[in-house]
N, C-alpha and C positions, 0 to 999 in steps of 0.2 A: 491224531492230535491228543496229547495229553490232557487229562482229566483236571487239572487247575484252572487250564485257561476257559472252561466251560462255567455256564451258571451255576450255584451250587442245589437250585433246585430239579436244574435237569432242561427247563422249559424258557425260553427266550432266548434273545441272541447270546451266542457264548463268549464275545467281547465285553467289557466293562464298557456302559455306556460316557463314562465321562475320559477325561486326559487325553491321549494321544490319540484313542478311538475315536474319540467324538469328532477330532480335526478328519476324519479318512469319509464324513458320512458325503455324500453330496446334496446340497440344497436345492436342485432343482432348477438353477438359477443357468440359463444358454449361454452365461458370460463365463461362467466358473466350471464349465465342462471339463475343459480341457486342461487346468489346474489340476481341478480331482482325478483325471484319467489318471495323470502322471504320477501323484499319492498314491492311487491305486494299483498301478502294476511295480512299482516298487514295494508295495505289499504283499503282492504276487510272488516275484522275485525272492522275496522273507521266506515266503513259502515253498519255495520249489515249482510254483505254477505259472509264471511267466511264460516259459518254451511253448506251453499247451495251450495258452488261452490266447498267442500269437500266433499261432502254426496255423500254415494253409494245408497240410499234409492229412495223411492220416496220424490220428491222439487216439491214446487209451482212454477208452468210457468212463473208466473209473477217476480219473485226474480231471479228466472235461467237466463230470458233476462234481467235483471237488469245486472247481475253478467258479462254478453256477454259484457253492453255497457260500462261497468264501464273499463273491461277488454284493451277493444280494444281501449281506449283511450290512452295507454302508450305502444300500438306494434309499433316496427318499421314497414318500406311497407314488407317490404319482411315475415316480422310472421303476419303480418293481411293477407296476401293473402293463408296461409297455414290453416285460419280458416272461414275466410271471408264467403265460402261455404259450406266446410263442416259440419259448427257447428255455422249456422246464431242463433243465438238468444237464443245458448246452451252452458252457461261459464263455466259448466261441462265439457262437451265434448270437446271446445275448449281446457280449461285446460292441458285435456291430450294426444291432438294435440300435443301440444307446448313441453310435456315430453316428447312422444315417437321422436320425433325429435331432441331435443339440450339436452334431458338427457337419453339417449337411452343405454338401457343394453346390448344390442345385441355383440356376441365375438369380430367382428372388434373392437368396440371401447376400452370393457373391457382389449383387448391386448393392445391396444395406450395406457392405463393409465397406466398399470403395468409399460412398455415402458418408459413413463414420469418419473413415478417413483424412477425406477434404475438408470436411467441415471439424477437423480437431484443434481446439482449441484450448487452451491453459487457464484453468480457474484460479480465481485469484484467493482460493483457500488450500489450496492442493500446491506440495512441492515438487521440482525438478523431478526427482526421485517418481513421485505418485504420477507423473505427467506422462513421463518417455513409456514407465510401466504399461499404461494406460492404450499409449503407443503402439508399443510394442505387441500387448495382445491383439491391435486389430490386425496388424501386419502376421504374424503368425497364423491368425485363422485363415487368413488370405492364399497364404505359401501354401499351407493344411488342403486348402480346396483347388491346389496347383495352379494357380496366380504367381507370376513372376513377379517379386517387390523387388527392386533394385533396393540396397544400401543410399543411394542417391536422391531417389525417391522418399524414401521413408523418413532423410534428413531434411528434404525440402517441406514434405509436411508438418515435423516437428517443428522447422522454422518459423512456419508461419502461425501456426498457433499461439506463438509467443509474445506475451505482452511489451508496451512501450519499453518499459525500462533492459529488456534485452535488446533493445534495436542495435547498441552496439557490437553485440557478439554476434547478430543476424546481419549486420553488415561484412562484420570480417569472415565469415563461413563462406558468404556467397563470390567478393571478392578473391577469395584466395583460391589459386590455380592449385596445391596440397592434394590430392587424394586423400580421403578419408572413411574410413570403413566406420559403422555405423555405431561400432565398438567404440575404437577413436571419438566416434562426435559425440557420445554421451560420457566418458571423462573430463573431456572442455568442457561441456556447459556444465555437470557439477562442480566445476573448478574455477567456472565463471559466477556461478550462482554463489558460492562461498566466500569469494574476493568480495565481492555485492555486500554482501551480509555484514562481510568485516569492516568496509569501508563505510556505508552507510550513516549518516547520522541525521537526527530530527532535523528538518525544516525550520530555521529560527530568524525570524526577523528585530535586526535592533531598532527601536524607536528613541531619537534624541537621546542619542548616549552623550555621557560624558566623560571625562579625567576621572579615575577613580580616588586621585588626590582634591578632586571638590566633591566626591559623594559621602551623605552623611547619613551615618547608620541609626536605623528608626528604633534599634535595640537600644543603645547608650545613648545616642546621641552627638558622639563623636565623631571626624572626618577621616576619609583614609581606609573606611575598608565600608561592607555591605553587612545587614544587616546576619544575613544568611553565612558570614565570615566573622562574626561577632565573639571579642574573647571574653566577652561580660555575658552570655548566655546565661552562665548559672547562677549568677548575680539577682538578689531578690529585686524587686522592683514595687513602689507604690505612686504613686499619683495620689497630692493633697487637694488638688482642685475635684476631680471622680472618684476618689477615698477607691481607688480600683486596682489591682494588682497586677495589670494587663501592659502597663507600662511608665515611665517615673515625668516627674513633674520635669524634665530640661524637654521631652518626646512629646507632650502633652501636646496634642494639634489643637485642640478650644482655646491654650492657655497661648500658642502661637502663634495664631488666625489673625492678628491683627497687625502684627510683626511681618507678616509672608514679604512684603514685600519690600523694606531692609534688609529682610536676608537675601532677599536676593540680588539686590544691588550687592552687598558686601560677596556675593559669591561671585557675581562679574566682577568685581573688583581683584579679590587674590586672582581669580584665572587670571585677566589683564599681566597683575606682575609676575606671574608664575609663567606667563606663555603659554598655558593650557589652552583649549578650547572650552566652550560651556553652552550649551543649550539648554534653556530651565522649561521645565513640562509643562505643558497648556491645558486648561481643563474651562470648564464651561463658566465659573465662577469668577475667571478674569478675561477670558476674551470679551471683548466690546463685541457688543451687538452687531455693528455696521458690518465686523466683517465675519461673524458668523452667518448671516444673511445675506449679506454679498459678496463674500468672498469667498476665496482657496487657498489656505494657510500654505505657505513658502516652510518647508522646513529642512537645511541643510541634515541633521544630524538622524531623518529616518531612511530606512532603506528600502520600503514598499512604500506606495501609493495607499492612501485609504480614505472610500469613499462609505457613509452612513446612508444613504441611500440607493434601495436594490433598484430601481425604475432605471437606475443613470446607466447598468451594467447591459453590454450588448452580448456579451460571453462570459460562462462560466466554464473552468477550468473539472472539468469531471475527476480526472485523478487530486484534486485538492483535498490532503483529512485534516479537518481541523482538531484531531485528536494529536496528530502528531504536529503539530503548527505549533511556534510558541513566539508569542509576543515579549521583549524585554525591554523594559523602560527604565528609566536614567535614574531610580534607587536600585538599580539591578535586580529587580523581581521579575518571574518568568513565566509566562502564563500559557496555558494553552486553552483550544475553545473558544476564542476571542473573535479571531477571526471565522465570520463561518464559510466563506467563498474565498474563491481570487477568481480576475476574466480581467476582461478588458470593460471600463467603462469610459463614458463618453462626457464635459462638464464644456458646457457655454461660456467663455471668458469673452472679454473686449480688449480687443487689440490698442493699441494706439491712435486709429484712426475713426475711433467709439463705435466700430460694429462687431455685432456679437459673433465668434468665430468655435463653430462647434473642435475640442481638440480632445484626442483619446489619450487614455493614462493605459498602459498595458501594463498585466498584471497585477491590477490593482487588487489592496482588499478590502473585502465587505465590512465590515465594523461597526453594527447599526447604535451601538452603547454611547459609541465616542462622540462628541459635542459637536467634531466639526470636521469638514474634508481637509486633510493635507496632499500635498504636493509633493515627492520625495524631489530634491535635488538632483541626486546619487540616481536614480530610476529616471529621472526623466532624461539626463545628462547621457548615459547609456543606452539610451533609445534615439539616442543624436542629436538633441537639443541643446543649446546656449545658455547659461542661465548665468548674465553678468552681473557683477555687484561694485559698483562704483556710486561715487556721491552724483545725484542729481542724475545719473544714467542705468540707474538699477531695470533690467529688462530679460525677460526670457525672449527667448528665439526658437520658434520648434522647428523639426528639420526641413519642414513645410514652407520655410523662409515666412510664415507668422509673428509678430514680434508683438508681446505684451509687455505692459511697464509694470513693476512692483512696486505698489505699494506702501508705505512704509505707517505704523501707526504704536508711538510708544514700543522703540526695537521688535516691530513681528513685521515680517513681509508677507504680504497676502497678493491677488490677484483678482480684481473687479470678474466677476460674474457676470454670464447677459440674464436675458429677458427666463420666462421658465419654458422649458422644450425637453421634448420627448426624443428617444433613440428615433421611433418612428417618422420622426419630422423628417430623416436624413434620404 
């Protein structure tokens, strides 16, 4: 060995402990054996010592304790002590120290792999890529301790490890009569996993949208776009009534407040000759008491259920993030966090025939902020219920052949409520 690649004081390892040396050390670690093996005789190989320190034959002395020093430069303390003695100056021997130890065929361990095996499943922090890897090394030590893994086997365990949102590529693997080598089945799923990715988008529920020709922007003031699409943005702004710079006297909600509801007749009014639709937003400050108390707000224009009380929910929805959840409401602002569940929950109405009839909203969401429970139209209507709107005959119908009448109080349709009861009553 040339005299560069040594310490320059003569004493320690003759490698530079950091850069490419530092990757060839082994950690000690039974999972990562077999990684570093294959580092290491490709270092071997660099060296001309490969043939020697795999040879079952007779090897020259001299290359054997070559193969020892070269060896023991990149054990941890704990695998230099396992060779140290037994196999001084024999990188043979060492060698298959280091096997019968961290890659040991013996049934304890061959059970702990099968074990790994079965039970392999796909964390929901870890990608395709990190999963099959993952895989793939127990299946390998398995082959290693001459355990026959079929290609077929090794796919059916990777299948089943896999979370809901592959269920449909774990349908079409199992279904399709295709031979696939295991090569083959790990190109699909990374190419199914990447479709996923691209297609994907947040979870968004609209609440009481409207025509974006009746939305009026909380920036100017004007109709016709959102505030969020405002071409007045850099436009200064004052407010004479708050002397506040946060927004201009036409936006001013105190100086509004008392107006709210002319404007909104004049906004049902253009939709009327415009043909638009319009559903105006409900907050606690105008719904009447009676039917926030007794009732379940009817509202055509949401697309989720939402109930403000967790007691009414019989099921929560475990894959629900309300990080990626985003609530949008009829100035177009889009929120997420709002909701913190979805499940199914369960609310007491009175039929027609005034007895109280427990009926489930599926999918609903939790909402505990909001003033009051709604009833989506759109959601309930897709769950196979009726929900008619005629003069004098306004009534849901759920698929359960139940029929309730709506109520009507100043244009909001609601749904009398029974008596109070628990999921556990059922």
């Amino acid at each position: 060995m040339s005299e560069e690649r040594r310490n320059p004081t003569g004493y320690g390892p003759r490698h530079a402990t950091g850069g490419r040396w530092q990757r060839l050390v082994f950690d000690g670690d039974e999972d990562n054996y077999k990684l570093w093996e294959v580092k290491c005789l490709g270092r071997m190989r660099l060296e001309g010592l490969k043939d020697t320190i795999l040879s079952s034959g007779e090897v020259d002395p001299e290359k054997n304790a070559e193969c020892f020093a070269e060896l023991i430069q990149f054990l941890d303390d704990k695998s230099l002590s396992l060779v140290m003695r037994d196999a001084a100056d024999d990188g043979r021997k060492a060698l298959q120290i280091l096997r019968r130890h961290y890659a040991s065929d013996g049934k304890p361990r061959i059970i702990s792999l099968y074990n790994e095996l079965c039970s392999l499943k796909k964390n929901s922090e870890e990608t395709i890529t990190d999963y099959i890897i993952r895989a793939e090394k127990i299946v390998t030590s398995l082959r290693n301790t001459k355990q026959v893994i079929s290609d077929e086997l090794s796919i059916a365990m990777v299948l089943r490890g896999l979370p809901e949102p592959y269920k449909p590529f774990v349908i079409h693997m199992t279904q399709s009569n295709d031979e696939v080598t295991f090569v083959e089945f790990k190109s699909k799923l990374r190419s199914y996993e990447e479709t996923e990715k691209f297609e994907h988008k947040p979870n968004s529920d609209n609440v009481m949208k409207v025509d974006i020709a009746s939305a009026t922007c909380y920036g100017c003031g004007n109709r016709g776009h959102f505030a969020r699409n405002c071409p007045h943005k850099t436009t200064p702004k004052w407010c004479n009534y708050h002397r506040s710079t946060t927004h201009t006297d036409e936006t001013c909600r105190r100086k509004t407040k008392p107006d709210s509801a002319k404007q909104t007749m004049e906004k049902e009014e253009d939709s009327k000759e415009s043909g638009t639709s319009f559903v105006f937003q409900a907050s606690h400050l105008v719904l009447p008491d009676g039917i926030k108390q007794n009732g379940l707000m009817v509202d055509c224009g949401a697309t989720s259920h939402i109930i403000t009380e967790k007691s009414k929910f019989t099921r929560f929805d475990d894959t629900f993030n309300p990080n990626k959840h985003y609530m949008e409401l009829a100035n177009g602002t889009r929120k997420n966090n709002v909701a913190l569940k979805r499940g199914d929950a369960v609310v007491l109405l009175r039929n027609t025939e005034g007895k109280s009839v427990p009926v489930t909203l599926k999918n609903a969401l939790f909402i505990p902020i909001y003033p009051q429970d709604f009833m989506s139209v759109k959601a309930a209507t897709t769950d196979g219920a009726q929900v008619i709107f005629e003069e004098g005959q306004n009534r849901l119908i759920t698929k359960e052949g139940n029929t309730f009448k709506l109520e009507v109080h100043e244009r909001l349709y609601y749904l009398k409520t029974g008596s109070v009861w628990s999921p556990t009553d059922v």
